[in-house]
N, C-alpha and C positions, 0 to 999 in steps of 0.2 A: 504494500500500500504506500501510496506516493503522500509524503507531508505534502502542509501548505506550503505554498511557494509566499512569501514576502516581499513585497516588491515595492515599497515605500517607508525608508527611512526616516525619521525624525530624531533629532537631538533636543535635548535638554539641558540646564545643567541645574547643580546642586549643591549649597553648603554641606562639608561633612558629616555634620550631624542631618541632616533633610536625608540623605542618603545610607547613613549607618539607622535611623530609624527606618526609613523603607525598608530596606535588607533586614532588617528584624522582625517585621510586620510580614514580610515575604516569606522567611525563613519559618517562621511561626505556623505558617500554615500549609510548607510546604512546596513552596515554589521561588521560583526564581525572580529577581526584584522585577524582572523586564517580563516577565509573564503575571506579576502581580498587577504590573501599573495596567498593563493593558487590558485585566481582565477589569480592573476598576473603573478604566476610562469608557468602556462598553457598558458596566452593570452599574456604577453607582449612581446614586442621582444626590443632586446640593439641592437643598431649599433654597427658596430666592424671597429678595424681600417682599412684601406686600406689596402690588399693585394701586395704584390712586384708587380705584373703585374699590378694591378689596379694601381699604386704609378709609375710605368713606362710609364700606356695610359697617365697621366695626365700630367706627364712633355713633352712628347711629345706635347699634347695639347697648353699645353704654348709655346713652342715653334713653333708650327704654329701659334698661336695668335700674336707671337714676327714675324714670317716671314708676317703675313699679314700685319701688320704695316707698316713693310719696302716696302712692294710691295703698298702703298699710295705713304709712303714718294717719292718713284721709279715713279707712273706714275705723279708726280708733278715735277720731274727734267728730267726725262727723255724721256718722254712721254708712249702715248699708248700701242705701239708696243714691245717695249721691257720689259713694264708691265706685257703689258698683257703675255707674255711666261713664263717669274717668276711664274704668278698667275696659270698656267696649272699646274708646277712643282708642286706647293704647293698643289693645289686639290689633286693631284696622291698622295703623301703622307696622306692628309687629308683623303682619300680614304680607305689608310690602315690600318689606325689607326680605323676609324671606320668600317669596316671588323675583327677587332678583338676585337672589341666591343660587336658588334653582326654579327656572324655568319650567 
């Protein structure tokens, strides 16, 4: 059975210690630092920061969390009644927010 054939080079380079920890993290599991990196550069995945929209559902979010608050603190002084029509408001917006969450 014939290996792959490789046929695109790339270089890097590395302070000593970047590269005595690869080679550790490689050797750890068995493989060789240059079949480590490239199994990682195929499998891993980075988080990325929040998107402006996604950094917009989220203060929204907080900000129902802050209105659900007040809609306790509200049916403790004010009662049920006038609670509970605050807490419809806030659903309907909680509604929309997760409507553009998921679709």
């Amino acid at each position: 059975m014939k290996a792959v054939k490789r046929e695109v080079r790339a270089s890097i380079r590395f302070t000593k210690l970047e590269y005595h920890t690869i080679s550790e993290k490689a050797r750890s599991v068995g493989m060789k630092p240059t079949a480590y990196l490239r199994h990682l550069g195929i499998h891993a995945t980075i988080s990325t920061h929040l998107t402006a929209e996604e950094r917009e559902i989220a203060r929204k979010l907080i900000g129902v969390a802050n209105n659900l608050n007040q809609f306790v603190k509200c049916c403790h002084v004010e009662g049920v009644p006038l609670a509970a029509y605050r807490f419809h408001n806030l659903l309907a917006i909680l509604d929309e927010i997760l409507k553009k969450l998921k679709p």
